[in-house]
N, CA, C and O atoms as a GROMACS GRO file, in nm:
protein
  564
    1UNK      N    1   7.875   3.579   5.435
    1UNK     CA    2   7.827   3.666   5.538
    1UNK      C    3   7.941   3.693   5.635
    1UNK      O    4   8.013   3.607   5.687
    2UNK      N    5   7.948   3.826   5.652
    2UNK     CA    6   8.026   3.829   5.746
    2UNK      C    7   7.988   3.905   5.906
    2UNK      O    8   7.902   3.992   5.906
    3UNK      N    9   8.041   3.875   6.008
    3UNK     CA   10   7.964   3.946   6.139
    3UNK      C   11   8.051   3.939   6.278
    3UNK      O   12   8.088   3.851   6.356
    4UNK      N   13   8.066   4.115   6.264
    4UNK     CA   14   8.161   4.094   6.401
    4UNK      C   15   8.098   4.116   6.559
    4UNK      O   16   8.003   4.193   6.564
    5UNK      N   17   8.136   4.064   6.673
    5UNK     CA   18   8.073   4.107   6.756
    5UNK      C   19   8.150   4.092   6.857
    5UNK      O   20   8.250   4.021   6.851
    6UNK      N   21   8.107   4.171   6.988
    6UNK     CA   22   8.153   4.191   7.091
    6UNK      C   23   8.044   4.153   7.181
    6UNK      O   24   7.924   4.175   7.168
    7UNK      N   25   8.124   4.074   7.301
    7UNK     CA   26   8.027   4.022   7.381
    7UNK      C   27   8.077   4.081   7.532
    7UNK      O   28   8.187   4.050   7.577
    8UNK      N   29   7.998   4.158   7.597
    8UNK     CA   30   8.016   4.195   7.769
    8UNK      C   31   7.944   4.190   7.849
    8UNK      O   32   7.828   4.230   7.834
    9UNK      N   33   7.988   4.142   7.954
    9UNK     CA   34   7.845   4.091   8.053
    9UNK      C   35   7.833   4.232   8.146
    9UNK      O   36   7.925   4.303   8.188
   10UNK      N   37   7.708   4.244   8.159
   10UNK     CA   38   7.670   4.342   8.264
   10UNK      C   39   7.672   4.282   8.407
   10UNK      O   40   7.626   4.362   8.488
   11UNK      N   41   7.717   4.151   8.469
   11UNK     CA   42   7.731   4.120   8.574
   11UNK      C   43   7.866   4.141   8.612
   11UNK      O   44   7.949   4.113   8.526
   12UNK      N   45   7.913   4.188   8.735
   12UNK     CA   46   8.042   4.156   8.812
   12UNK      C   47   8.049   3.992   8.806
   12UNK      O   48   8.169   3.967   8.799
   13UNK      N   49   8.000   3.911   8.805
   13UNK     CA   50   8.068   3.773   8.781
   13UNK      C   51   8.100   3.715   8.701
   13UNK      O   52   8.116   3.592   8.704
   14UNK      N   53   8.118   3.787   8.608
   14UNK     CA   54   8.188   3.748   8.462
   14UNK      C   55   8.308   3.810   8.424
   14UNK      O   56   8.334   3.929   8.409
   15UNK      N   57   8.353   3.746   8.415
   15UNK     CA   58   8.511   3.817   8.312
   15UNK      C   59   8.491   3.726   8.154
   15UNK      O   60   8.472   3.604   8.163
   16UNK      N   61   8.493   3.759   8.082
   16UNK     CA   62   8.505   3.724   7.935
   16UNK      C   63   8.407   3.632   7.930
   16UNK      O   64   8.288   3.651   7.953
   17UNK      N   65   8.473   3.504   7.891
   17UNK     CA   66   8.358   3.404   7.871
   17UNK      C   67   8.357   3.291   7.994
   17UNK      O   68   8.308   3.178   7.996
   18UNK      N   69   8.434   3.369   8.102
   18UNK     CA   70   8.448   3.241   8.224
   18UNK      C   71   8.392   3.291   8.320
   18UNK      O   72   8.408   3.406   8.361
   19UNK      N   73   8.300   3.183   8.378
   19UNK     CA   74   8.226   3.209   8.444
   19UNK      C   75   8.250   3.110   8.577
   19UNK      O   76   8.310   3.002   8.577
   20UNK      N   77   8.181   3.185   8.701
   20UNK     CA   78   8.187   3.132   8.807
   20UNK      C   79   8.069   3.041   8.827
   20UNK      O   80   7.960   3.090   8.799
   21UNK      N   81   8.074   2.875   8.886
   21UNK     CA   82   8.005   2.850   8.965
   21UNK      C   83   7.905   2.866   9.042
   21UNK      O   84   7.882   2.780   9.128
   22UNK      N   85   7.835   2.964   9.029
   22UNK     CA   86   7.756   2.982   9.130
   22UNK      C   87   7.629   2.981   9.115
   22UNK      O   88   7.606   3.037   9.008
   23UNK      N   89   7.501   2.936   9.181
   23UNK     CA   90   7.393   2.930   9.175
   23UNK      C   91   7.266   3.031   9.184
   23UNK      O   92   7.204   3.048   9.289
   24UNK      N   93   7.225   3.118   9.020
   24UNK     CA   94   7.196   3.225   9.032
   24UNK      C   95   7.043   3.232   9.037
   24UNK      O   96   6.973   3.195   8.942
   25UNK      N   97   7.024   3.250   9.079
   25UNK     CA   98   6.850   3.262   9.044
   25UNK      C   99   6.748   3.335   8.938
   25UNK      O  100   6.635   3.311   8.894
   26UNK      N  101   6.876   3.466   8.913
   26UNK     CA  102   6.761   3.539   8.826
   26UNK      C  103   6.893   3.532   8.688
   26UNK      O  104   7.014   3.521   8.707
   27UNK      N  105   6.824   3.543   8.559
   27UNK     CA  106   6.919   3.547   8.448
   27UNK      C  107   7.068   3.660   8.491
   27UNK      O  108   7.071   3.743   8.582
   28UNK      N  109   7.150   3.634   8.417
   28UNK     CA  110   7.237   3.697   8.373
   28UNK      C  111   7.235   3.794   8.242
   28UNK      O  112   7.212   3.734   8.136
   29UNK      N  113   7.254   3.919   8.233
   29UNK     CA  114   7.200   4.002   8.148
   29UNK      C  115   7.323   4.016   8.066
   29UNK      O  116   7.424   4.035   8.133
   30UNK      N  117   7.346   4.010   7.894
   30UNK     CA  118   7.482   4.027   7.842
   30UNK      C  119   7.420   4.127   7.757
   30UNK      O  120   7.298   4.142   7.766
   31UNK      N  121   7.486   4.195   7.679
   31UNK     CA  122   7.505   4.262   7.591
   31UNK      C  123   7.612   4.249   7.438
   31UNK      O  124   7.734   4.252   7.450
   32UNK      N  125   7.567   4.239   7.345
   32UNK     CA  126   7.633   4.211   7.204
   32UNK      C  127   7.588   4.320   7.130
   32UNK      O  128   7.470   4.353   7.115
   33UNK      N  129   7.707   4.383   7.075
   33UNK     CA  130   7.729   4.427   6.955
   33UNK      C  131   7.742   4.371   6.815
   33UNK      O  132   7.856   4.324   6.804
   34UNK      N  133   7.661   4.354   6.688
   34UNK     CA  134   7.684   4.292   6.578
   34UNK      C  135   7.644   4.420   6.480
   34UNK      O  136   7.568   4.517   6.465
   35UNK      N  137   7.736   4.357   6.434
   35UNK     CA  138   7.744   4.427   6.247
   35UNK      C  139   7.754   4.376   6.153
   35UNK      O  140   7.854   4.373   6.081
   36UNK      N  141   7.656   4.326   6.138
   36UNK     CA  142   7.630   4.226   6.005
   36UNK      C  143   7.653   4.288   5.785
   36UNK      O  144   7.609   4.379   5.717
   37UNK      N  145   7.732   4.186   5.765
   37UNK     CA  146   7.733   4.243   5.618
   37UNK      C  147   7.711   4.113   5.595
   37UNK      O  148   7.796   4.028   5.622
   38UNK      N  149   7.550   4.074   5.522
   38UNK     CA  150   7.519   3.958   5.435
   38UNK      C  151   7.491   3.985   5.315
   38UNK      O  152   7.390   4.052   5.294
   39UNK      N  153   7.590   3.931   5.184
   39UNK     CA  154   7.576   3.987   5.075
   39UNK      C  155   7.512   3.893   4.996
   39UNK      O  156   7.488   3.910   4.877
   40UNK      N  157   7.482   3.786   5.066
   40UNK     CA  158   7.410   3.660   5.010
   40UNK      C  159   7.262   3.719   4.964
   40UNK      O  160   7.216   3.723   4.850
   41UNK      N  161   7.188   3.774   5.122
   41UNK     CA  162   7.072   3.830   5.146
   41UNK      C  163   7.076   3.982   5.076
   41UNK      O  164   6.976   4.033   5.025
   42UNK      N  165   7.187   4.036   5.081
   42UNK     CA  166   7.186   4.152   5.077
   42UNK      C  167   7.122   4.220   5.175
   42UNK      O  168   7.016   4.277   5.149
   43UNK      N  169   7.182   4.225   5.313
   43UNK     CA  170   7.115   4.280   5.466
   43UNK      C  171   7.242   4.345   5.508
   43UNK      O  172   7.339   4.271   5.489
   44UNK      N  173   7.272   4.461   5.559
   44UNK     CA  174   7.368   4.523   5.623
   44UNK      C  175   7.289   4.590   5.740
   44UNK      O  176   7.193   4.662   5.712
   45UNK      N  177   7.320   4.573   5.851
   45UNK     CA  178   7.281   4.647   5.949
   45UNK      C  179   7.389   4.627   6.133
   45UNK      O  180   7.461   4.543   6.187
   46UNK      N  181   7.358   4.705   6.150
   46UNK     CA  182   7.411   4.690   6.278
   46UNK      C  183   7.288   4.692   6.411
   46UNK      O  184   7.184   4.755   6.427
   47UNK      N  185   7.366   4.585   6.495
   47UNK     CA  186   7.229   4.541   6.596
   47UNK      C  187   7.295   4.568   6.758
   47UNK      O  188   7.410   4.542   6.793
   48UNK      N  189   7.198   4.622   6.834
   48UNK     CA  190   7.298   4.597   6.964
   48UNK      C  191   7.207   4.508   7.063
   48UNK      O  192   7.103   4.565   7.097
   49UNK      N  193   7.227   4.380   7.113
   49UNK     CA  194   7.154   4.281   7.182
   49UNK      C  195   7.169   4.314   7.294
   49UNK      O  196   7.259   4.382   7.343
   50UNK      N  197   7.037   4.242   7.364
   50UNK     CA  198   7.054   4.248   7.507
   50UNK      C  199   7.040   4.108   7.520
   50UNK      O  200   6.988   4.064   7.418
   51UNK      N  201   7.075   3.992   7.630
   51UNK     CA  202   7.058   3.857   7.618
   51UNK      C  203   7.025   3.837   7.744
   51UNK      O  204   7.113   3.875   7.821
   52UNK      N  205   6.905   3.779   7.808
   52UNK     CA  206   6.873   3.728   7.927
   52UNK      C  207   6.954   3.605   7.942
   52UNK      O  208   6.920   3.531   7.851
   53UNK      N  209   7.030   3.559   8.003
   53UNK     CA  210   7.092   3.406   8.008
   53UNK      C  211   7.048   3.320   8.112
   53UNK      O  212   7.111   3.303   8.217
   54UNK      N  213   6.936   3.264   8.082
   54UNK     CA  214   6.850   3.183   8.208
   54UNK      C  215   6.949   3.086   8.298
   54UNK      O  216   7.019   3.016   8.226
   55UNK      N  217   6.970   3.067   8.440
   55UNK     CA  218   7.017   3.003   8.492
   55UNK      C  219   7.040   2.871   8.428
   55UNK      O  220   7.155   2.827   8.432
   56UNK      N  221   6.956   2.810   8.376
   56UNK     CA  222   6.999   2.670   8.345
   56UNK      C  223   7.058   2.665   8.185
   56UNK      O  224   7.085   2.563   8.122
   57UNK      N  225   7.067   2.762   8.154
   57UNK     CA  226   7.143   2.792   8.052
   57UNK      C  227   7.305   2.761   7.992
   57UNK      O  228   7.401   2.799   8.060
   58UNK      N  229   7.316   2.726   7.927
   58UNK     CA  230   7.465   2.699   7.920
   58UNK      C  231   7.551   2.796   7.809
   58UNK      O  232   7.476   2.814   7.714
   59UNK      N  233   7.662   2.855   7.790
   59UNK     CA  234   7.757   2.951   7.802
   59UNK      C  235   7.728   2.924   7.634
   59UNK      O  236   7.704   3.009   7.547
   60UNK      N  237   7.742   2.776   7.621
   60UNK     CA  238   7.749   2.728   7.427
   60UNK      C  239   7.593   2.733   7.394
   60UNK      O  240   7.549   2.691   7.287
   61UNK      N  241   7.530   2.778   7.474
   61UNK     CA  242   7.373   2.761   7.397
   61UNK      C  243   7.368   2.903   7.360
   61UNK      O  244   7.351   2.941   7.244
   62UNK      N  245   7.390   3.012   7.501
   62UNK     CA  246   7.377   3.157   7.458
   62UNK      C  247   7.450   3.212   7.330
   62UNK      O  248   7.415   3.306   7.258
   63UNK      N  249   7.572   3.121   7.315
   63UNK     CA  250   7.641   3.179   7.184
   63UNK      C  251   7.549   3.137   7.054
   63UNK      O  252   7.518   3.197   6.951
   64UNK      N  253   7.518   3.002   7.108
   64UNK     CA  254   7.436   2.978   6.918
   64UNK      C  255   7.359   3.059   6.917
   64UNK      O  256   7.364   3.125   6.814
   65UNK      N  257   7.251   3.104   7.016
   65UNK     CA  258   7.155   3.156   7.002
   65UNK      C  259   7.240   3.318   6.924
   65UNK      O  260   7.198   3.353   6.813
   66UNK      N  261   7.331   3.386   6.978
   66UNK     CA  262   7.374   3.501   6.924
   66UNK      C  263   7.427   3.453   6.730
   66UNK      O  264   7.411   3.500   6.618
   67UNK      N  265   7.466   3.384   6.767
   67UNK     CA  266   7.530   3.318   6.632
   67UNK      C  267   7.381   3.300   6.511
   67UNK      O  268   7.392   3.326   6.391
   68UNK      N  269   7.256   3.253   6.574
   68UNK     CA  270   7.161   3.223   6.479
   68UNK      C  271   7.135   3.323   6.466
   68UNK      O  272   7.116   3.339   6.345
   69UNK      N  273   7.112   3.459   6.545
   69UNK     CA  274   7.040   3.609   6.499
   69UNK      C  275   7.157   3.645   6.427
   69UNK      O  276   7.138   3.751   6.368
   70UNK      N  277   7.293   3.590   6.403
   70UNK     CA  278   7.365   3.705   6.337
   70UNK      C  279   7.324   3.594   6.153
   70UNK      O  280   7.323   3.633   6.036
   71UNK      N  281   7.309   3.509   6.191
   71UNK     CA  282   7.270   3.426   6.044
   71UNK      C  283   7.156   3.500   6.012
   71UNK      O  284   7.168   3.595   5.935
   72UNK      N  285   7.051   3.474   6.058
   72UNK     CA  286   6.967   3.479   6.014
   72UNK      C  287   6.886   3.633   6.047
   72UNK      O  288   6.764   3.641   6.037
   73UNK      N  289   6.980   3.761   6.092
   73UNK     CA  290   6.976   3.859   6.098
   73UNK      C  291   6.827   3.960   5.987
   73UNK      O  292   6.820   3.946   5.865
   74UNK      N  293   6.756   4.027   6.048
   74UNK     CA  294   6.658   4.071   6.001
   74UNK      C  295   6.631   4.210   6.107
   74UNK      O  296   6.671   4.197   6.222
   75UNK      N  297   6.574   4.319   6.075
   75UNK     CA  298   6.525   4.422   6.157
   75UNK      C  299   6.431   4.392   6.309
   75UNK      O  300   6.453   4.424   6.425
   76UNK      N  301   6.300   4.305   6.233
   76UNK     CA  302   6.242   4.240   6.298
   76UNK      C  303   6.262   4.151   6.368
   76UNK      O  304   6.190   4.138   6.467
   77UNK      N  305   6.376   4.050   6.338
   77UNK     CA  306   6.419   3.938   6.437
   77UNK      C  307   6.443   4.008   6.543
   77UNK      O  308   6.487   4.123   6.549
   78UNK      N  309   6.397   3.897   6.676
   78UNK     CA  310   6.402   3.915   6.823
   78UNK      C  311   6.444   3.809   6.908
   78UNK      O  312   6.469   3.703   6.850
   79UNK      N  313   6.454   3.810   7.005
   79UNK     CA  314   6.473   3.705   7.128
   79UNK      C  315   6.352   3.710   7.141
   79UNK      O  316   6.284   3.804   7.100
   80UNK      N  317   6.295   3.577   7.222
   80UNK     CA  318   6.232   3.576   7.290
   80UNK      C  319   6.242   3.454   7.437
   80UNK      O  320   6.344   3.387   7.454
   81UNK      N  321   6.175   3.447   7.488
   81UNK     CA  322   6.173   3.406   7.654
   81UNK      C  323   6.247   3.245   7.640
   81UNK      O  324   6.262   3.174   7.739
   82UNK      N  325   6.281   3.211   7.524
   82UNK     CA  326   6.367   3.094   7.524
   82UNK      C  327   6.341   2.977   7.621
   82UNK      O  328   6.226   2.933   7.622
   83UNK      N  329   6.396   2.944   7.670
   83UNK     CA  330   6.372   2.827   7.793
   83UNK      C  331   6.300   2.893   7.896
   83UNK      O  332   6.350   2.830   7.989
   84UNK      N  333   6.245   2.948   7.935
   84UNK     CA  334   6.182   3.090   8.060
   84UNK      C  335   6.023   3.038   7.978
   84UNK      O  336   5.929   3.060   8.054
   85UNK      N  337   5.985   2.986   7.864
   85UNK     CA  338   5.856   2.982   7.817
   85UNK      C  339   5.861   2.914   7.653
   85UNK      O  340   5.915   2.941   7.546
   86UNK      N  341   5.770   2.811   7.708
   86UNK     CA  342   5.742   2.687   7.615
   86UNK      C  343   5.650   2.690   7.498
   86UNK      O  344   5.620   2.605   7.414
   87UNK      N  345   5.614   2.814   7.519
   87UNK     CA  346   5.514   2.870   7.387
   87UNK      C  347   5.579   2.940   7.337
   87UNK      O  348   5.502   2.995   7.258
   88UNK      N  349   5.716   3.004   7.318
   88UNK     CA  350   5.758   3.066   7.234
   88UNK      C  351   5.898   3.014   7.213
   88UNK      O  352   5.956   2.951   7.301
   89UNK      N  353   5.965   3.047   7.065
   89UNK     CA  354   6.086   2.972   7.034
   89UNK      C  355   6.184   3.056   7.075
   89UNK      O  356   6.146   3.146   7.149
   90UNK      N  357   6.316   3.050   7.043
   90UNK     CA  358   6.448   3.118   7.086
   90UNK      C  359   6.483   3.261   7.034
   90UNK      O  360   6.558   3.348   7.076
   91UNK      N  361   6.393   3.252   6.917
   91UNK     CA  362   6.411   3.403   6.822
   91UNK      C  363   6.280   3.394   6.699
   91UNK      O  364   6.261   3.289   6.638
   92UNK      N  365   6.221   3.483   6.681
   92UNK     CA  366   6.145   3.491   6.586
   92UNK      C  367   6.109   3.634   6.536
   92UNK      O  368   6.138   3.745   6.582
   93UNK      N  369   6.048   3.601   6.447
   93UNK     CA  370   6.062   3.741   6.360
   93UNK      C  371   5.933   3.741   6.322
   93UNK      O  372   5.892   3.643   6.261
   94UNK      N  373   5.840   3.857   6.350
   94UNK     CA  374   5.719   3.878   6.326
   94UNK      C  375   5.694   4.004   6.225
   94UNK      O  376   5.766   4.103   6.215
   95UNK      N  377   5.566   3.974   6.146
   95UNK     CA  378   5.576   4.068   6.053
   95UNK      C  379   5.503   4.222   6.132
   95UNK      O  380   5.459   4.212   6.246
   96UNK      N  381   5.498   4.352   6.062
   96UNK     CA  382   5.372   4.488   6.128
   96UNK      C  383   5.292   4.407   6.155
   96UNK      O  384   5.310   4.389   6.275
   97UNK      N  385   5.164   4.306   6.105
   97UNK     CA  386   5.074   4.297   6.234
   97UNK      C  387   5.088   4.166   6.323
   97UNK      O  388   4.994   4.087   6.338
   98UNK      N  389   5.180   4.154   6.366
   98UNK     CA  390   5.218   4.061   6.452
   98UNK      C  391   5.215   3.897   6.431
   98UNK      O  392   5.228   3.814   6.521
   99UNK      N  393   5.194   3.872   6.287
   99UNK     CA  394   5.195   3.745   6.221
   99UNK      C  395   5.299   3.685   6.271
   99UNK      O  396   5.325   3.759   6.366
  100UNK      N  397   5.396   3.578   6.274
  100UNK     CA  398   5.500   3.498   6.310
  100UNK      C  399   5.548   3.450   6.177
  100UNK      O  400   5.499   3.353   6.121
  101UNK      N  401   5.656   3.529   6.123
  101UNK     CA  402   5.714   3.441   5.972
  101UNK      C  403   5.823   3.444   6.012
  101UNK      O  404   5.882   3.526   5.943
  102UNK      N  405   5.905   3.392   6.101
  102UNK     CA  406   5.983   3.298   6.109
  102UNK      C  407   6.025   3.255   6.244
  102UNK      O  408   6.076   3.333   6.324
  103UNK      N  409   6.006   3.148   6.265
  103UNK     CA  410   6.054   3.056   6.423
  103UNK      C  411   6.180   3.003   6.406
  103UNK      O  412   6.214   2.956   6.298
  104UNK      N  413   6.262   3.006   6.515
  104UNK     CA  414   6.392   2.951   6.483
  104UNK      C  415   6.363   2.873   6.630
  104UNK      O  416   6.283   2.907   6.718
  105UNK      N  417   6.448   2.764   6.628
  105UNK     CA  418   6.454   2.644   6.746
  105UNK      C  419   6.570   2.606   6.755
  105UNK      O  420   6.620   2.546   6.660
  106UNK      N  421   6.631   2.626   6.852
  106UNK     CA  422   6.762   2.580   6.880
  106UNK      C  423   6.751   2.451   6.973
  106UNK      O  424   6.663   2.414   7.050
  107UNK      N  425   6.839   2.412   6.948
  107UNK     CA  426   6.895   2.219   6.953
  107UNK      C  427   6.855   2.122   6.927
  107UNK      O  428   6.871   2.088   6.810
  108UNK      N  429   6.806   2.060   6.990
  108UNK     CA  430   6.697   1.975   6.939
  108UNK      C  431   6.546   1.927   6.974
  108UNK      O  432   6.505   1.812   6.987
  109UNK      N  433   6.478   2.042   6.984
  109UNK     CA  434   6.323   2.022   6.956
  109UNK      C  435   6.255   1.864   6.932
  109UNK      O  436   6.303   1.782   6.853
  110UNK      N  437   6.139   1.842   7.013
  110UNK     CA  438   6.097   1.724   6.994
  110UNK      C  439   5.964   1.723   6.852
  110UNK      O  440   5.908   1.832   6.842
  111UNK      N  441   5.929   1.645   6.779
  111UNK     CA  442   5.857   1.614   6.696
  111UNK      C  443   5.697   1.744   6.706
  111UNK      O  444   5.641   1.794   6.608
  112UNK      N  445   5.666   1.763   6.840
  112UNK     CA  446   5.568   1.798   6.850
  112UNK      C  447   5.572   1.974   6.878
  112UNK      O  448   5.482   2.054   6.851
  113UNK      N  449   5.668   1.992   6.922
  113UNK     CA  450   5.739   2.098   6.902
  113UNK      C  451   5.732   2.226   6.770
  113UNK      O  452   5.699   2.344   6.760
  114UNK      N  453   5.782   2.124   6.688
  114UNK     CA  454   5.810   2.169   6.549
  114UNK      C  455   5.678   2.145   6.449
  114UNK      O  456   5.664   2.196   6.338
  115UNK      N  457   5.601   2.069   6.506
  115UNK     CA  458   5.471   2.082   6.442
  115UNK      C  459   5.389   2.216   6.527
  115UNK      O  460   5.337   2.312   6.469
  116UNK      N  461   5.392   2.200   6.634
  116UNK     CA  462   5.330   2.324   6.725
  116UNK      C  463   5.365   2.468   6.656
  116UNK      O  464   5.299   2.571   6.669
  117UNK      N  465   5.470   2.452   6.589
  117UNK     CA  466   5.540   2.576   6.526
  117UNK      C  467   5.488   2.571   6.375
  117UNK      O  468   5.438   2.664   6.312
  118UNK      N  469   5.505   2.486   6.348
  118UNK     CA  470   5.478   2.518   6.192
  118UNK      C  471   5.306   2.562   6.168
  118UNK      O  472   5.266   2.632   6.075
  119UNK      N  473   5.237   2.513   6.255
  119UNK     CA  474   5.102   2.588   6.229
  119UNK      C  475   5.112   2.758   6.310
  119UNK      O  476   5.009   2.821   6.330
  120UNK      N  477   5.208   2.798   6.338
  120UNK     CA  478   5.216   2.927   6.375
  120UNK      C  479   5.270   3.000   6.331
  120UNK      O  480   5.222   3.112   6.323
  121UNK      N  481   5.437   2.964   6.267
  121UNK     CA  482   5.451   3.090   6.193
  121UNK      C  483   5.474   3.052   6.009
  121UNK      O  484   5.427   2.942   5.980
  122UNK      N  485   5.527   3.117   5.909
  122UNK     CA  486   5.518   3.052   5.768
  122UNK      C  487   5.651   2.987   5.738
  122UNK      O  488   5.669   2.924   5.634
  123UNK      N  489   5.766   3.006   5.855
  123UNK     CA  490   5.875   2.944   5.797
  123UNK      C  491   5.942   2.872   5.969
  123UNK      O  492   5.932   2.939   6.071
  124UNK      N  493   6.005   2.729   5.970
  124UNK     CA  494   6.005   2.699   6.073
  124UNK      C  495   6.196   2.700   6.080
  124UNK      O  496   6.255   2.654   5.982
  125UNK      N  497   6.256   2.740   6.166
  125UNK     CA  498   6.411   2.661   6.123
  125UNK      C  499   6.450   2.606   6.291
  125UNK      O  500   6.404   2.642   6.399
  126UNK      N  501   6.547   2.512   6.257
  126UNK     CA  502   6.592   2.456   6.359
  126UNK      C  503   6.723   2.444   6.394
  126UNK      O  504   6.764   2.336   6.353
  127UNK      N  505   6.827   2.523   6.465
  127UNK     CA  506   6.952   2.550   6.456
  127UNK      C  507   7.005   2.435   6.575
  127UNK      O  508   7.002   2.447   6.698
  128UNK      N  509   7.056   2.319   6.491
  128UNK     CA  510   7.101   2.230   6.605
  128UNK      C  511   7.234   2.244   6.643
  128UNK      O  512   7.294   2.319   6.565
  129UNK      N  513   7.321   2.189   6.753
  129UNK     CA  514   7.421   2.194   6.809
  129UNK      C  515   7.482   2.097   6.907
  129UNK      O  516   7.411   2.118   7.005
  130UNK      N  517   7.548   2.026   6.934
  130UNK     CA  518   7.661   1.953   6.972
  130UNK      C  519   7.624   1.960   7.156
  130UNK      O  520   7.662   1.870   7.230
  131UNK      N  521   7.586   2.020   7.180
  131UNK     CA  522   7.553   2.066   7.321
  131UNK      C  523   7.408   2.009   7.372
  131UNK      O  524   7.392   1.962   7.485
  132UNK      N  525   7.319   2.017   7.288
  132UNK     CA  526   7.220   2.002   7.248
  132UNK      C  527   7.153   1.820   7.258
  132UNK      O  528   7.086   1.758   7.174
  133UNK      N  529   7.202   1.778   7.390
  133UNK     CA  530   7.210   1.627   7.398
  133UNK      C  531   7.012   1.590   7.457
  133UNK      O  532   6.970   1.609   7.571
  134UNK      N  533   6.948   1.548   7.365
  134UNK     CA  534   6.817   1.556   7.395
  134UNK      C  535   6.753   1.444   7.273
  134UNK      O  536   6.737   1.463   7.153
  135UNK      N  537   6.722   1.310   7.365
  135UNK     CA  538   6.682   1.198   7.273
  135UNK      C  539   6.628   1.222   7.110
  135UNK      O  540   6.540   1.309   7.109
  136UNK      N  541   6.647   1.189   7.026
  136UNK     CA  542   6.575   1.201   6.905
  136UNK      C  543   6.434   1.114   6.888
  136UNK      O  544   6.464   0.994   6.892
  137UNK      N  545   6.308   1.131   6.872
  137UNK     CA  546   6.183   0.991   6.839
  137UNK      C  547   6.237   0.920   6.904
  137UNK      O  548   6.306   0.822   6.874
  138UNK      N  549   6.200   0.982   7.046
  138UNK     CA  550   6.180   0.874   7.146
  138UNK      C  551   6.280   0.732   7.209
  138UNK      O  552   6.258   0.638   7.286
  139UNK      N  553   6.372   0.769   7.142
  139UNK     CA  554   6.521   0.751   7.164
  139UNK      C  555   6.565   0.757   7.312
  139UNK      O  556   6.500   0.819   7.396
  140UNK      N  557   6.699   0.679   7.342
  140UNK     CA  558   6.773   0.690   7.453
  140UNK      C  559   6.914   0.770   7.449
  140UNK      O  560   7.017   0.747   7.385
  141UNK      N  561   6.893   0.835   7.508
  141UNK     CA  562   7.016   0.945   7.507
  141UNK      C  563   7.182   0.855   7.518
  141UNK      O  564   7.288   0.919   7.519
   0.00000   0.00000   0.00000
C-alpha cells in the first residue's frame, strides 16, 4: 500500500508539526490530503480530511489516527468524536443503512470496551501504539 499525504493546520498556532504550549479549549482543526493506492485491497482513491484535534490530544495520537484511515481506507470510513465521546470509536465505517461494519480503536482500549464494540459493529480492530500508555487487565502502569 502506498499513501501520500499532506498535513496543514488551519490554526495560526501551528507551524508544521510544532506546536505551542498553550492551553486550548476548543479542538484544533487540521486538514489532510491522502491518496491512497492499495493494491493488496485493490482501493485507489483520494480523500481530503478534516481532523478535530481534541485538547487533550496528543500530536502522535492524531497521526495514528490519520495513519489508520489511510490503512484501512474505504469511501465510507469516517472520524468520529474520538475522545470528545465514549460511545463511539476513533473511525468507523458504516454500511447505506447505517449498520456499523467496522470499528477501529486506537491504543489501548480496556476489555469492556472492545466487547461494547463487538456487539455493535461486524468487524472490531484495534490500532495500538507506543504512546498509548494505559494499564492492560487491570494492571499497573
Amino acid at each position: 500500500m502506498a499513501a501520500l499525504f499532506q498535513l496543514r493546520s488551519d490554526s495560526p498556532h501551528n507551524i508544521g508539526f510544532l506546536r505551542t504550549a498553550n492551553m486550548a479549549l476548543k479542538s484544533t482543526i487540521y486538514k489532510a490530503d491522502l491518496q491512497i493506492a492499495d493494491m493488496d485491497r485493490h482501493y485507489y482513491g483520494d480523500h481530503s480530511l478534516t481532523i478535530a484535534r481534541h485538547p487533550s490530544e496528543t500530536d502522535e495520537r492524531m497521526m495514528v489516527s490519520v495513519a489508520a484511515f489511510g490503512l484501512f481506507a474505504n469511501e465510507r470510513l469516517e472520524f468520529c468524536k474520538g475522545l470528545s465521546d465514549t460511545d463511539e470509536p476513533d473511525l468507523w465505517q458504516k454500511d447505506l443503512t447505517g449498520q456499523i461494519e467496522t470499528w477501529i480503536e486506537l491504543g489501548q482500549p480496556d476489555e469492556q470496551r472492545i466487547a461494547k464494540a463487538s456487539e455493535r459493529a461486524d468487524r472490531v480492530i484495534v490500532v495500538a501504539y507506543a504512546g498509548a500508555r494505559r494499564p492492560i487487565s487491570g494492571g499497573k502502569a
